[in-house]
TORTI-454283 format. One line per 4 residues: number of its first residue (from 1); their letters; for each residue x, y, z of N, C-alpha, C. Coordinates in steps of 0.05 Angstrom, whole numbers, plus 32768, in hexadecimal, padded with zeros to 4 digits. Example, Ala and Ser with C-alpha at 12.3 -4.5 7.8 and 13.67 -1.06 7.14 Angstrom:
! TORTI-454283
1 = as = 8108 7F8E 809C 80F6 7FA6 809C 8108 7FBE 809C | 8101 7FD3 808E 8111 7FEB 808F 8102 8001 809D
This chain:
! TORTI-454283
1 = xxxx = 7DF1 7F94 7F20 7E0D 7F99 7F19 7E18 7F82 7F08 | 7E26 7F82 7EEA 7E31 7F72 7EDB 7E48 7F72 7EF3 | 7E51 7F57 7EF9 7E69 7F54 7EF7 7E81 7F3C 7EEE | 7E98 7F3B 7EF4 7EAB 7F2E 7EEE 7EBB 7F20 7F04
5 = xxxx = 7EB6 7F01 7F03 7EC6 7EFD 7F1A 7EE7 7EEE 7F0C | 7EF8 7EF1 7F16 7F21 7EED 7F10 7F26 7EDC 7F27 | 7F26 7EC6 7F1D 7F30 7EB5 7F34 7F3C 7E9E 7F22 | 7F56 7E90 7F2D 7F63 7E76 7F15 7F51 7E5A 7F23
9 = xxxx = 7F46 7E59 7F38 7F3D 7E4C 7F3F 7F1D 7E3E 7F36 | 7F17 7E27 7F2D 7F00 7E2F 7F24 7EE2 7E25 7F3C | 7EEE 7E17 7F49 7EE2 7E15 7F61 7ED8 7E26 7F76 | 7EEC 7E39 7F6F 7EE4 7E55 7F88 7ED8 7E6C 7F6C
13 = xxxx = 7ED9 7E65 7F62 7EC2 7E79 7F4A 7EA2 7E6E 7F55 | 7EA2 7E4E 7F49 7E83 7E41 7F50 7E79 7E49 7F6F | 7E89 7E48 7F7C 7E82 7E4A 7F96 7E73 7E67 7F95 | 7E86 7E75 7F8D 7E7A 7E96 7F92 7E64 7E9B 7F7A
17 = xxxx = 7E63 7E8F 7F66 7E4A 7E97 7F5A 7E33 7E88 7F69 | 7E33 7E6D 7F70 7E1E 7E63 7F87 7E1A 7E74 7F9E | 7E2A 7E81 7FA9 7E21 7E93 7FC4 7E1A 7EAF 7FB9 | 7E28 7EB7 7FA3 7E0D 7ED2 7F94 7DF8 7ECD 7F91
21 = xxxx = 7DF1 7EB3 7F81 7DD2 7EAB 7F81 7DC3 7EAD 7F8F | 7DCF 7E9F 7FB1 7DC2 7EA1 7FCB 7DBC 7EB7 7FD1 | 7DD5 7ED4 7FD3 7DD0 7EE7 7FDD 7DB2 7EF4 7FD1 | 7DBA 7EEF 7FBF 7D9A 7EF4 7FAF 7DA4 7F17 7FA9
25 = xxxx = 7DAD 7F23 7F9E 7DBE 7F3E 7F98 7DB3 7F41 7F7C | 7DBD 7F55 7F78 7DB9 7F5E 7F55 7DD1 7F61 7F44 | 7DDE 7F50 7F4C 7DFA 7F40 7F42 7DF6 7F2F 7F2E | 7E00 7F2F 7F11 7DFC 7F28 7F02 7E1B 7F20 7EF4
29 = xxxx = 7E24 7F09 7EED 7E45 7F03 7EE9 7E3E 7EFF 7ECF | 7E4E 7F0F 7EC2 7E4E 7F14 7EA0 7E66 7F05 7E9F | 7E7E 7EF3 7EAD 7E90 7EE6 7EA9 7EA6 7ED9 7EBA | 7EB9 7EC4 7EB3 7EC5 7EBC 7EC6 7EE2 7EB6 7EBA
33 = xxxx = 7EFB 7EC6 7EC9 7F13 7EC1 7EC1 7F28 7EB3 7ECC | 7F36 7EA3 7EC3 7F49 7E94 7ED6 7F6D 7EA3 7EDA | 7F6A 7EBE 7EC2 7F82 7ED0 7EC2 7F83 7EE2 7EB9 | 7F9D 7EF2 7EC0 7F97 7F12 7EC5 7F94 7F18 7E9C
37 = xxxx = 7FA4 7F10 7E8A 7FA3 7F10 7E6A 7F86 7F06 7E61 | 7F78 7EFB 7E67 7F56 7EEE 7E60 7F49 7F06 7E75 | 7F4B 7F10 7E81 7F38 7F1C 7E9F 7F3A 7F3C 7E8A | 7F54 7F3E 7E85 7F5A 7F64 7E75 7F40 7F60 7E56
41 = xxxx = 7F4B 7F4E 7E4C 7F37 7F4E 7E2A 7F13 7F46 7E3E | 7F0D 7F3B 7E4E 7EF5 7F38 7E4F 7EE9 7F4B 7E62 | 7EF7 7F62 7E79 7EEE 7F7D 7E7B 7EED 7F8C 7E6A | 7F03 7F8D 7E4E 7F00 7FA8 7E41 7EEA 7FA6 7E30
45 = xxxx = 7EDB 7F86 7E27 7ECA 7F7F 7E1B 7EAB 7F80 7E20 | 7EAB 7F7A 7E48 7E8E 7F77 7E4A 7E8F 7F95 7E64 | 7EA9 7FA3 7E69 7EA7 7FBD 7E7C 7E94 7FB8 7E99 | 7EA4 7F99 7EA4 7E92 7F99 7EC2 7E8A 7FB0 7ED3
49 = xxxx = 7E77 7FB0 7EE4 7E72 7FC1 7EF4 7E84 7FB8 7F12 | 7E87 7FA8 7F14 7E91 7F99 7F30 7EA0 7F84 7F28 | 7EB7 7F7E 7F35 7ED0 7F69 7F31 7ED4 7F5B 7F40 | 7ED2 7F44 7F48 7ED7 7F39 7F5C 7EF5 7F23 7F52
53 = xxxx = 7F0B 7F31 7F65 7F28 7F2E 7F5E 7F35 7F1C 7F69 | 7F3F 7F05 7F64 7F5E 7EEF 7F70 7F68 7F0B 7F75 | 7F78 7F03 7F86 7F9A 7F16 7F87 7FAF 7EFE 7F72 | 7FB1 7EE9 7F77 7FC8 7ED7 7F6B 7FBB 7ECB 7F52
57 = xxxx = 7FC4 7ED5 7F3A 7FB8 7EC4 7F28 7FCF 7EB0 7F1B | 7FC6 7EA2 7F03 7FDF 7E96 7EFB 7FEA 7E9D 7EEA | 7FE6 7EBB 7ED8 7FFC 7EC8 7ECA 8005 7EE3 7ED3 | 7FF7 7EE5 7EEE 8002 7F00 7F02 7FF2 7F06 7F1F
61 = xxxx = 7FE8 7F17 7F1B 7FDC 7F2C 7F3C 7FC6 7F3F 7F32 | 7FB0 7F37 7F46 7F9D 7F4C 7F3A 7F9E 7F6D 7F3C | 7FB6 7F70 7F43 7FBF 7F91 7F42 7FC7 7F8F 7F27 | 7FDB 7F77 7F19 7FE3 7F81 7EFC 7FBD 7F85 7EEB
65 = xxxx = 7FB0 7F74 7EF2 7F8D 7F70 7EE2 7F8C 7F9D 7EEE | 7F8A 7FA1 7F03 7F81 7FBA 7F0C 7F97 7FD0 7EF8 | 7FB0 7FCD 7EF3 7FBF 7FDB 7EE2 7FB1 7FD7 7EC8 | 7FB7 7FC2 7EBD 7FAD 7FCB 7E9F 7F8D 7FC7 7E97
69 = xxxx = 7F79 7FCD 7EB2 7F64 7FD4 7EAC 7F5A 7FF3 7EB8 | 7F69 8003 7EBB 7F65 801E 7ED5 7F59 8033 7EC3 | 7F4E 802A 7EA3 7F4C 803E 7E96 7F28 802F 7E96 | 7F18 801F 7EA1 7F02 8013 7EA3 7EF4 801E 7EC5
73 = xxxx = 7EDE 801A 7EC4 7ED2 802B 7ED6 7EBF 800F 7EE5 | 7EC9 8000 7EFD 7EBB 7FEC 7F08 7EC0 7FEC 7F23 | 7EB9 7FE2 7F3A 7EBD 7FDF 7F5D 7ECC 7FC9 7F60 | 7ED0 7FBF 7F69 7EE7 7FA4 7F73 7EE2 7F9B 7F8C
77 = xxxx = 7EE5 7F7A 7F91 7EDE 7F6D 7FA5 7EF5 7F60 7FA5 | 7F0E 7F61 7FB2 7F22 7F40 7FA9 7F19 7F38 7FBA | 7F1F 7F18 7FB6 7F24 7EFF 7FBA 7F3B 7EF4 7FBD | 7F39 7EE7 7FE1 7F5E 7EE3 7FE0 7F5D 7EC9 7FF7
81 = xxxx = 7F75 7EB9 7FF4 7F7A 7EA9 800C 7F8D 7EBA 8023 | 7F94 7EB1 803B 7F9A 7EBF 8055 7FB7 7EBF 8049 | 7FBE 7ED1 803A 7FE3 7EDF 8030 7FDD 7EFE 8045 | 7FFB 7EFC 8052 7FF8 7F11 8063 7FF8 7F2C 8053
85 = xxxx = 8013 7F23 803F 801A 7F3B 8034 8001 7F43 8020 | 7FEB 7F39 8014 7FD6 7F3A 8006 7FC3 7F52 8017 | 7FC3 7F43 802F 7FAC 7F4F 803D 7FB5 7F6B 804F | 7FD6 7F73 804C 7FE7 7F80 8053 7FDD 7F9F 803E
89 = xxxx = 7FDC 7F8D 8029 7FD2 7FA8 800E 7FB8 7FAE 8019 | 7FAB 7FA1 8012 7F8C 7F97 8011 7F81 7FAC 8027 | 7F8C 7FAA 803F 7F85 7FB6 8056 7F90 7FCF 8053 | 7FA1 7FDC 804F 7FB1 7FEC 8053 7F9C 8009 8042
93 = xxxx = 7F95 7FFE 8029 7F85 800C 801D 7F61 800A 8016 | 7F65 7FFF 8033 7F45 7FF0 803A 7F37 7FF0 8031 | 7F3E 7FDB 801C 7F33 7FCF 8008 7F1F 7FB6 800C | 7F0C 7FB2 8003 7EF8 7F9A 800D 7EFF 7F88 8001
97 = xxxx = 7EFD 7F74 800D 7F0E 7F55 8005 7EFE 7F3C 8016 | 7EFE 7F2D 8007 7EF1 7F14 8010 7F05 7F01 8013 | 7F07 7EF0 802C 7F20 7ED5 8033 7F0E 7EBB 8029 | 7F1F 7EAF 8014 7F18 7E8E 800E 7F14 7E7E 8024
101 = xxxx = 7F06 7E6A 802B 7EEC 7E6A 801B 7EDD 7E82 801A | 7ECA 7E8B 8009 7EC2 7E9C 800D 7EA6 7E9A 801E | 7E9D 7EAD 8039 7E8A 7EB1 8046 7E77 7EB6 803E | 7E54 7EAF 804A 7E43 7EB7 8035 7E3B 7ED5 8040
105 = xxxx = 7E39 7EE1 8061 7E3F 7EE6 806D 7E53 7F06 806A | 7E69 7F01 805A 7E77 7F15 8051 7E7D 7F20 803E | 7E67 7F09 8024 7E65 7F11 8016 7E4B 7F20 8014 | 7E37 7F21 8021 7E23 7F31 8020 7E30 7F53 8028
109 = xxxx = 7E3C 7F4F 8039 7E4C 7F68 8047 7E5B 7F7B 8032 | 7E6C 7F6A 8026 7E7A 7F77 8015 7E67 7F87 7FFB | 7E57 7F7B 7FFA 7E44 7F82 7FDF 7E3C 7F9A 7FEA | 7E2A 7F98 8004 7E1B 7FAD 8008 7E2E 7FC3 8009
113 = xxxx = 7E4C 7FC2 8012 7E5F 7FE0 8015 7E6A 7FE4 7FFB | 7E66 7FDB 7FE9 7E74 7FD9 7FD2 7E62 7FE7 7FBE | 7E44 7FD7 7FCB 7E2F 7FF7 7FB1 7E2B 8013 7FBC | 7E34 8012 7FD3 7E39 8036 7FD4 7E52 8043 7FD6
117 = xxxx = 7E61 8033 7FCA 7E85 803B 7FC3 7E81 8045 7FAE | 7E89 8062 7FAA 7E95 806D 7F8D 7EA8 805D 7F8B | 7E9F 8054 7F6C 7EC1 8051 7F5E 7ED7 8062 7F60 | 7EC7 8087 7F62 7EED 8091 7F60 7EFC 8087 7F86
121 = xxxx = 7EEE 808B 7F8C 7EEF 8087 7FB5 7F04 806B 7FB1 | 7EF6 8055 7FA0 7F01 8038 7FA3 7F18 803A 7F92 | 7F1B 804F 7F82 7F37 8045 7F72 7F4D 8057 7F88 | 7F45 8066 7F94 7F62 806B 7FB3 7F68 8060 7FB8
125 = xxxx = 7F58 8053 7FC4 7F5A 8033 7FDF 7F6B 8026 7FCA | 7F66 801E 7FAF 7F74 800E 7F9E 7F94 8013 7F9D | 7F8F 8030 7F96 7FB3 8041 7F93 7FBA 8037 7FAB | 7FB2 803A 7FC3 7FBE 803A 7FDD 7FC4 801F 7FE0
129 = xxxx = 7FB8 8005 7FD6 7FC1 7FEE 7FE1 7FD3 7FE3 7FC5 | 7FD8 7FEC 7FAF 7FE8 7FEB 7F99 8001 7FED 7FA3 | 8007 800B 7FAE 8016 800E 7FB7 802C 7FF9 7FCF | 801C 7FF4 7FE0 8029 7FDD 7FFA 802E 7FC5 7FE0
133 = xxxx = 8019 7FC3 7FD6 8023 7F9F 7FC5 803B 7FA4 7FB7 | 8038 7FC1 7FAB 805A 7FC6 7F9A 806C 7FCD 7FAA | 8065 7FD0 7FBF 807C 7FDF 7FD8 808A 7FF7 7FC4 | 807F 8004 7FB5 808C 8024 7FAC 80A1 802B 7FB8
137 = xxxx = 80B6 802D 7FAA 80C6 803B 7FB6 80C9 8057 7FBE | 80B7 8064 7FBE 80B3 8085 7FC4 809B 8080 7FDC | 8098 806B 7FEC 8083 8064 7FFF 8093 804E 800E | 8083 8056 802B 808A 8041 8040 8068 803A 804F
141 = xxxx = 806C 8024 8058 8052 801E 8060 805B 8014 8081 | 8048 8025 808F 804B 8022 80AE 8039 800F 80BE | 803C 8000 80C9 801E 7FF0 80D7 802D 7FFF 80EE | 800E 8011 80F6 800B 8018 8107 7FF8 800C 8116
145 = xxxx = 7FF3 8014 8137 7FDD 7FFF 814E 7FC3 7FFB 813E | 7FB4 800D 812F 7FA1 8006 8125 7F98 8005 8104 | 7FAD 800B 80F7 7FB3 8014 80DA 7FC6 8007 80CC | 7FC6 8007 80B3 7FE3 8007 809E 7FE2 8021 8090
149 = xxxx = 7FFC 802F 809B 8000 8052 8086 800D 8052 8076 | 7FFF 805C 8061 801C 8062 804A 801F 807A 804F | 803B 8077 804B 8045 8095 804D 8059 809B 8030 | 805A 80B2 802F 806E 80BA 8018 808E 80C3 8018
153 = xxxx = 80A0 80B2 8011 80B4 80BC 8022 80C7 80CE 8016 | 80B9 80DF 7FFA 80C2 80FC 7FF5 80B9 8110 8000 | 80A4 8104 801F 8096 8122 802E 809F 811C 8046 | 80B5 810C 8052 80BC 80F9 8065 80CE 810A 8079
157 = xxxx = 80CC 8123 8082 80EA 812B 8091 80FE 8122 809A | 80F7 8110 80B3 8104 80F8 80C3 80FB 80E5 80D2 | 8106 80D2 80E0 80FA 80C6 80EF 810B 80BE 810D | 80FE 80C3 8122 810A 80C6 813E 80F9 80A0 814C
161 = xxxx = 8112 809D 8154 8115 807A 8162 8117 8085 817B | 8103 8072 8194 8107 8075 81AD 80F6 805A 81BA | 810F 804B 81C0 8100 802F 81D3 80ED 8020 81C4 | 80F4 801B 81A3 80EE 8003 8197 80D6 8014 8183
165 = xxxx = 80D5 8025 818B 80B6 803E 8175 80CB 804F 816E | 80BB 8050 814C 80C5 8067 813B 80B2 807A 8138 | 80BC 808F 813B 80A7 80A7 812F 80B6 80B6 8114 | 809A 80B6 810B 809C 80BE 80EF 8097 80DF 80E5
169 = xxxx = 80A8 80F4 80E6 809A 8114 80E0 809C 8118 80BD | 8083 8119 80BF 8084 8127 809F 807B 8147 809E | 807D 814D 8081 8083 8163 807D 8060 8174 8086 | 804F 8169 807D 803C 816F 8085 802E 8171 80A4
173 = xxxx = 8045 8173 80B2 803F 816F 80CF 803A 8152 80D8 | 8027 8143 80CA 8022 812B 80CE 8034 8120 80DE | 8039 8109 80F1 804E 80F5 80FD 8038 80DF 80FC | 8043 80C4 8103 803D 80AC 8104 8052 809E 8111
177 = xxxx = 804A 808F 8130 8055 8084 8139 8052 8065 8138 | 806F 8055 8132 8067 8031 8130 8076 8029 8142 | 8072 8014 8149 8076 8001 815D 808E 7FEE 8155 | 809E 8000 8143 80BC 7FE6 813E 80D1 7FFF 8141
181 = xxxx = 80EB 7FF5 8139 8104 8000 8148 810D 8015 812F | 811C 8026 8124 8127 802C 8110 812B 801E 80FD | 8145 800B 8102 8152 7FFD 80F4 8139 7FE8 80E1 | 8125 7FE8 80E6 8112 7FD6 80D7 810D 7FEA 80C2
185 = xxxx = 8114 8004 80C6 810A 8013 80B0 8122 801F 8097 | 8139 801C 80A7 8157 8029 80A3 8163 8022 8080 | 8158 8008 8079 8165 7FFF 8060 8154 800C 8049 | 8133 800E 804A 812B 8022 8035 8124 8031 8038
189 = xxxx = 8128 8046 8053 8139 8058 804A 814F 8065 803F | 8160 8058 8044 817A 8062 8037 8174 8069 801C | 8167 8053 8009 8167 8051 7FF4 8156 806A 7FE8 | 8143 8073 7FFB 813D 8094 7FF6 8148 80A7 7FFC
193 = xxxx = 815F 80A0 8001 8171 80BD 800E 816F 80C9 8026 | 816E 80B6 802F 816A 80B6 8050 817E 80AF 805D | 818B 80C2 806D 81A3 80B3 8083 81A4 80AC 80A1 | 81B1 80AD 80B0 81AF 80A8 80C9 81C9 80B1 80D9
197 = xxxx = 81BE 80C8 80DB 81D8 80DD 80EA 81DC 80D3 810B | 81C5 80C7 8114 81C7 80C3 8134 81B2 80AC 8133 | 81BB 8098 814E 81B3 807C 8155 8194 8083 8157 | 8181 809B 8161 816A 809D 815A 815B 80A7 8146
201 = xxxx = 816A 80AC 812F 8158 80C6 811D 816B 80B4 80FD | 8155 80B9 80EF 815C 80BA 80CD 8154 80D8 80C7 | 8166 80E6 80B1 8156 80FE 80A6 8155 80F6 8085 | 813E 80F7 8081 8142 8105 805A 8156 811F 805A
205 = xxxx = 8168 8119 8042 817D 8126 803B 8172 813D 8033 | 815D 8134 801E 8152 814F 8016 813F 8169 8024 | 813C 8164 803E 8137 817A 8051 8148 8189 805D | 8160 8180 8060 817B 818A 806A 817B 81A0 8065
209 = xxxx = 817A 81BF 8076 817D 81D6 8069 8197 81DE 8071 | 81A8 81CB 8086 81BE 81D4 8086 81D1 81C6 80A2 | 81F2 81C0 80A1 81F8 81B4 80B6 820B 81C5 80C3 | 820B 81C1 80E3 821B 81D3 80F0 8237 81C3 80FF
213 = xxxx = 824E 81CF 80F5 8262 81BD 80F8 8267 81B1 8115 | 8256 81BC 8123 825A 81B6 8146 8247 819F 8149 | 823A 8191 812E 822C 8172 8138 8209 817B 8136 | 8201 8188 8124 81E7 8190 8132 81D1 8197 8106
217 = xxxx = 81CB 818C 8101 81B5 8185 80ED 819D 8198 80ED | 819B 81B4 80DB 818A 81B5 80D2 8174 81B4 80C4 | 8156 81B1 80CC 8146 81A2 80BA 813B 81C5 80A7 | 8138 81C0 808F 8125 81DA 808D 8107 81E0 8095
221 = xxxx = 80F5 81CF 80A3 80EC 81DE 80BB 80F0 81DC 80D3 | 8109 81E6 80D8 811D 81EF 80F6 811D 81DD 8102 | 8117 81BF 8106 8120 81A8 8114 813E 81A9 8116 | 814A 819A 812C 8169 8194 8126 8166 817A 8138
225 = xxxx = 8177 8172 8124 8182 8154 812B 819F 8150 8129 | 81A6 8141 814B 81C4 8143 814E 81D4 812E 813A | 81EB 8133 813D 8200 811E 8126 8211 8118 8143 | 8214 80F8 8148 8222 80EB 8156 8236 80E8 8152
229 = xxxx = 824F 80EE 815C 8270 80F3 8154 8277 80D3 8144 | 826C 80C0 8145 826F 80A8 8142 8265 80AA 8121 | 8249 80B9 811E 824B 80AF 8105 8258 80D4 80F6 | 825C 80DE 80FF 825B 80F9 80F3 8263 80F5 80D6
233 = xxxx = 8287 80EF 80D9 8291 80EE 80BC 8280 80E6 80A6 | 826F 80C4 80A9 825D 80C4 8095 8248 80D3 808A | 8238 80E2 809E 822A 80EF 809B 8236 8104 808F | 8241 8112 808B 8250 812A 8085 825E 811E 8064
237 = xxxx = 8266 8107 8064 8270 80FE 8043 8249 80F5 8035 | 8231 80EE 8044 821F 80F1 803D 8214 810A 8033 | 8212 8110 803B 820C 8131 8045 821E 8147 8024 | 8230 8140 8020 823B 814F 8012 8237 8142 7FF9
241 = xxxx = 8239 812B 7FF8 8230 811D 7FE0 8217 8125 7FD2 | 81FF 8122 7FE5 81E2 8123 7FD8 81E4 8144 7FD8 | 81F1 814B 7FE3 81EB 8173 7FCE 8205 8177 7FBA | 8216 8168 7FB5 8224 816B 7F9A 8214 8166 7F89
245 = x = 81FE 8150 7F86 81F2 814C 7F64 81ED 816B 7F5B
């Protein structure tokens, strides 16, 4: 496999071409970049098979190197120091990644799961941890007990709070339950049009099939969720607002 290793560092480049050597692989480094503007002109030039990626470079992020190269056909290995939010992406769209220093150990590991990865298979995992690093605003990302979920929160119905766990119902039946309170979730949502008619529940506005003046929230698939006299009025100047546009 030609590949390309992206790292600003030039120390943790030598290192890792010395432990390819060792692995003794059919790894072959056609080049070495210290940034994401030098890393774009020398894939579109030599079309690596395998990338081995910094996340932090010094004129960006190897998601900007993965944007303006997505039209090239190669596997990806990053390379990262212990950043939570890094390995927050990283994981989420379980993605294979190697921690500085790098292991010789995990790097054998990674190789071997990486030559029977389709590229189209590896560019999901990619979308999916793109996503958490951009935190999208049409996505929320859940750590759940054994996972990180993305979820989509134009398929989002509502979400029901009880004793510190949120549950999440989407439209597809799906739910997902996490281990934090509402209010950790409450600010982006709003920003998708999400409100909070009662101290346990957010609804997307845009499922609302209809409200009943006695306190009581139609979902259009027949859920109801109560409106607490406390917040009603807002809900109800919410409520009328997002169906005037």
């Amino acid at each position: 496999m030609k590949a390309l290793i992206i790292e600003d560092k030039a120390y943790i480049r030598k290192g890792l071409i010395n432990l390819l050597e060792t692995v003794e692989t059919d790894v072959e480094i056609i080049g070495e970049c210290p940034s994401v503007k030098e890393a774009v002109v020398v894939a579109n030039a030599c079309k690596p098979e395998l990338v081995f990626l910094d996340i932090n470079l010094t004129d960006g992020t190897g998601f900007d190197f993965l944007d303006q190269t997505d039209h090239l056909s190669f596997k990806t290995i990053f390379i990262t120091a212990y950043e939570e939010y890094a390995l927050k992406a990283l994981k989420a769209g379980a993605v294979d990644y190697l921690l500085k220093p790098v292991d010789f150990h995990e790097l054998q590991s990674a190789l071997k799961k990486i030559k029977i990865l389709p590229v189209s298979e590896q560019k999901k995992q990619l979308n999916t941890a793109k996503k958490v690093w951009y935190q999208d605003d049409a996505t929320l990302v859940l750590s759940l007990s054994d996972s990180f979920q993305v979820i989509n929160l134009t398929e989002l119905l509502y979400c029901e709070s009880d004793k510190g766990y949120t549950t999440f119902y989407l439209a597809d039946n799906k739910k997902y339950v996490a281990s934090k309170p509402l209010k950790e979730y409450e600010e982006k949502l709003e920003t998708a049009n999400f409100t909070r008619p009662h101290q346990s529940f957010m609804v997307n506005l845009k499922f609302i099939d209809k409200y009943d003046k006695s306190g009581t929230i139609y979902l259009k698939n027949g859920k109801k969720i109560p409106v607490s006299s406390r917040k009603k009025d807002a809900f109800i100047s919410t409520f009328l607002r997002f169906n005037s546009h």
